[in-house]
N, C-alpha and C positions, 0 to 999 in steps of 0.2 A: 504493500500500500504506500510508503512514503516511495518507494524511487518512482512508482507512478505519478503519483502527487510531482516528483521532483520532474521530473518530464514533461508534467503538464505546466510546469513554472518558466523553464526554460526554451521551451515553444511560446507561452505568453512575450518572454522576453526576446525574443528573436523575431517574434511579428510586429513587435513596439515599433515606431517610427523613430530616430532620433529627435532630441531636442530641437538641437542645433541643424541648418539644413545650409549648405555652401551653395551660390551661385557664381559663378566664375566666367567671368567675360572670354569672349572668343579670344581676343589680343593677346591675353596671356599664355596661347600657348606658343609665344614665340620663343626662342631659347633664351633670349635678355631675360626672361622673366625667371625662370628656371631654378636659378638658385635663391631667390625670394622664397618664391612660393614651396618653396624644403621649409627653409627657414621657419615659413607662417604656419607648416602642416606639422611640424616639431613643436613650435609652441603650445598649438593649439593639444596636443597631445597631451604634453606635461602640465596643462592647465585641467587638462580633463575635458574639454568643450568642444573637442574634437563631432564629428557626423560626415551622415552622406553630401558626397560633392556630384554635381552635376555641371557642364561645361553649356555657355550660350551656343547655342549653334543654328543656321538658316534650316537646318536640317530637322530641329526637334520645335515641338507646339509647348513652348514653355510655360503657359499660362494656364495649359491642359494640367502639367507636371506640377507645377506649385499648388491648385486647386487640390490637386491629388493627394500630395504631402499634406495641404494641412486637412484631410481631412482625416488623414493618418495621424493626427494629434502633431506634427512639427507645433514647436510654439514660438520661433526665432527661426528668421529664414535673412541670411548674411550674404551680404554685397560685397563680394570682390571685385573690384574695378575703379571703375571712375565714375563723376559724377553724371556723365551721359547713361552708366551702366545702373546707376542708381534711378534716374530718373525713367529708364524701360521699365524696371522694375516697379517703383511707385503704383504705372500705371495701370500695373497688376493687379496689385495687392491691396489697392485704396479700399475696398470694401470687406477684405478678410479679418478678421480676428488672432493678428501675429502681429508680433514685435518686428521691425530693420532693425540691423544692425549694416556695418561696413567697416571693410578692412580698403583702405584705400592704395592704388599701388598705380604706379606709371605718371603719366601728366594728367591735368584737368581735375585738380582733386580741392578747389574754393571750399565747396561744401562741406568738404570734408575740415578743411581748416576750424569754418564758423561755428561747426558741433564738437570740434577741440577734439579731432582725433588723427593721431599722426600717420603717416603712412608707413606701411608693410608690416615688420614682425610687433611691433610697439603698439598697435591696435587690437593685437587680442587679449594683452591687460584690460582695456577700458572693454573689449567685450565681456571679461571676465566680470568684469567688477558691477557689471548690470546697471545704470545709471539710467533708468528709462525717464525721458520724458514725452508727455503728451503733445504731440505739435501741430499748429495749422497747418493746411495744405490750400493752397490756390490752385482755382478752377479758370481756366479760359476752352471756351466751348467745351470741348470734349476730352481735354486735355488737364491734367493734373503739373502741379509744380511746386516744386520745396522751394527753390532760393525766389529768384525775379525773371518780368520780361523787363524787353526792352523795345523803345519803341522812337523810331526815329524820323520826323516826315517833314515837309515846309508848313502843314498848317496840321493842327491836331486837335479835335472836340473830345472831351471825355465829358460823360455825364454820369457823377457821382451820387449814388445812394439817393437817385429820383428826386435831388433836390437842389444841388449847386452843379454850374458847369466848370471846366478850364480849358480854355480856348485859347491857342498858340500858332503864332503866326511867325512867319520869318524861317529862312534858314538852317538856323542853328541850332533848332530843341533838340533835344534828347529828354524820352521819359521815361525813368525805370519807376516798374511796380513792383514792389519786392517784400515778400513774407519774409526773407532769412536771408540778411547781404549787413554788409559790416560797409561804409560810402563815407567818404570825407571826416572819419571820423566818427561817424553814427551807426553804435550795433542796432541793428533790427532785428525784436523780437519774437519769433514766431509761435509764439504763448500770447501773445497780446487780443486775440479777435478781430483781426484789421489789417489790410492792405497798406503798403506806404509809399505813398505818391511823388517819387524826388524828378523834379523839374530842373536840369541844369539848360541853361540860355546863357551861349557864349556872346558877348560885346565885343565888338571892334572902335577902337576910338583914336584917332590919329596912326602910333606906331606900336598901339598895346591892345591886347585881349584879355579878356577879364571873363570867368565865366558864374554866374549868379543861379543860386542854388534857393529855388523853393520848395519847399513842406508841406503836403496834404496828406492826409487816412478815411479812407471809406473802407466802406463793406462789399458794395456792389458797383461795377463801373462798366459802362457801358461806349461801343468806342464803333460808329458806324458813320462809314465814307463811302460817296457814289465808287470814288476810283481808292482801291483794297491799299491798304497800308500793310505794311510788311511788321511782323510782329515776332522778336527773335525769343525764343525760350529758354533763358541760358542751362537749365539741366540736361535739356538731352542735346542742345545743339541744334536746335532746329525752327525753321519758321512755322510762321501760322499766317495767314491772309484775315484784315477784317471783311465784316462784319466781326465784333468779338464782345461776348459778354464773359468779363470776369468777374470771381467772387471768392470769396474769404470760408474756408470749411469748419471752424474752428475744434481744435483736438480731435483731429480726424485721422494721423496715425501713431504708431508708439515706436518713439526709436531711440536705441542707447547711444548715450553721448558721452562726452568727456568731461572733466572737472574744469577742464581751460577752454571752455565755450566762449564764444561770443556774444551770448545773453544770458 
């Protein structure tokens, strides 16, 4: 009776799904990466936080695969990559019941800065150490995003939270919206409930430029031109055309961060 019972335990534990579940950007299987990722899969080891890894690839339906983990009980599903790799991801996992995590390696790792976690072996302390917090996410159309867009045209209307406009004319705007960006100085916190509207308009005046920097937060902003504005994403790298309605998700996913954040 017990080596049955012990049989029956160890079948329980062998269909368990790991805690932890790796997702690993394609780029990494270049050989530059090779002796990193020893490095990260040893740590991970002697921390004990070790699980299944799975590689991005054109070849697999990874959104099938993550579905599948967590309904296998994953409870933490971990970003190898960069911030482009983090934000395919996001767009996944926005409505699941799992912690991010990320271990950040190669170029293009902002984000990774602002949530205070360093890149390669040095990041699976902070996944260790479990530091969750609750964070907004920004919605433009269809489209999910942690840090900011960006947005850059001759004349630009946004109309904020159905009650005030900002209307910019000339050349020279540039307009970041941004849930999680650290700008001139100013961390942006993505705990807060609100979008943040930074307005830079460069000046020309004789043989100097000057560029002046204004401060808005809404909730909902709405941003529609006869002829389409070009609308840059900074997480995954990519545009969006308007018409564009964004919005502020507030504590919409959980992801561990570091103690040397930027909020």
């Amino acid at each position: 009776m017990r080596m049955n019972k012990k049989i029956k335990t160890n079948r329980a534990q062998k269909n368990k799904s790991p805690m932890y579940y790796y997702i690993y950007d394609s780029f990494l299987n270049e050989k530059t990466y090779q002796t990193t990722l020893a490095k990260i899969e040893t740590r991970l080891t002697d921390l004990g936080i070790n699980g299944k890894i799975n590689r991005l690839s054109f070849l697999k339906n990874i959104q099938q695969i993550i579905f599948e983990e967590a309904k296998r009980g994953v409870k933490t599903l971990v970003v190898v990559g960069n911030d482009k790799t983090l934000g395919q991801i996001l767009n996944i996992v926005v409505d699941l019941d799992i912690t991010i995590a990320l271990i950040p390696i190669g170029k293009n790792n902002h984000i990774a800065q602002l949530l205070g976690i360093p890149e390669g072996e040095p990041a699976c302390d902070i996944l260790s150490s479990r530091i969750i917090n609750h964070l907004d996410l920004g919605q433009i159309n269809n489209y999910y995003f942690l840090s900011s867009l960006v947005i850059g045209s001759k004349q630009i209307s946004l109309e904020c939270d159905n009650g005030f406009w900002i209307n910019l004319e000339g050349k020279n705007n540039l307009i970041t919206i941004a849930n999680l960006e650290k700008q001139e100085g100013i961390s942006i916190d993505p705990t807060d409930g609100k979008l943040n509207i930074i307005v830079a308009n460069q000046q020309k005046k004789w043989f100097k430029t000057r560029t002046i920097y204004s401060y808005f937060a809404a909730k909902k902003i709405w941003l529609d031109r006869r002829k389409p504005v070009s609308i840059f994403l900074s997480d995954e790298k990519k545009i969006v055309k308007s018409p564009a309605s964004i919005n502020i998700l507030p504590k919409k996913i959980k992801m561990i961060v570091g103690k040397n954040r930027a909020f």
